[in-house]
C-alpha positions as a printed Julia matrix, in Angstrom:
38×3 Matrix{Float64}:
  0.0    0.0     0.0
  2.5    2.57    0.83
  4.51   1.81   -2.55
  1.36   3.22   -4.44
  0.86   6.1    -2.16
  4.69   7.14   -2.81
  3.96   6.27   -6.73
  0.88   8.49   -6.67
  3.03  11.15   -4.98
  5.97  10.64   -7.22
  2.86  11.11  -10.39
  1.55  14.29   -8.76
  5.13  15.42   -8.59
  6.04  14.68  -12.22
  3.34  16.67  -13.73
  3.65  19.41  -11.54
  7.09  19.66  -13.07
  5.79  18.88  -16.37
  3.19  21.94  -16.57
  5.96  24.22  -14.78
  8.31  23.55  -17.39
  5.77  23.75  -19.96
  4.58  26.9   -18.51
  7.89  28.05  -18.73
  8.25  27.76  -22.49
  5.67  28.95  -22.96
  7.03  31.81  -21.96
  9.75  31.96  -24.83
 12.59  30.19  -22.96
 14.42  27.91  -24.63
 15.05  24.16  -23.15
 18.78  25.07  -22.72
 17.69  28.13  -20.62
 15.29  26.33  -18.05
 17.95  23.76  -17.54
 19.98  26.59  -16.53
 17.04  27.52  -13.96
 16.89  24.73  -12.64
């Protein structure tokens, strides 16, 4: 049970990132520059 609770937060996690990063170029930054962000 706890393995799928930590898989379910690792998920949420992931596309949390996801949308930031898409947010991000959405923006107009490049991939090289959000790797710099980050």
């Amino acid at each position: 049970m706890t393995d799928k609770v930590q898989a379910k937060k690792d998920l949420e996690f992931c596309t949390a990132e996801l949308s930031k990063y898409q947010n991000l170029s959405r923006s107009g930054l490049t991939r090289d520059e959000m790797l710099a962000i980050d």
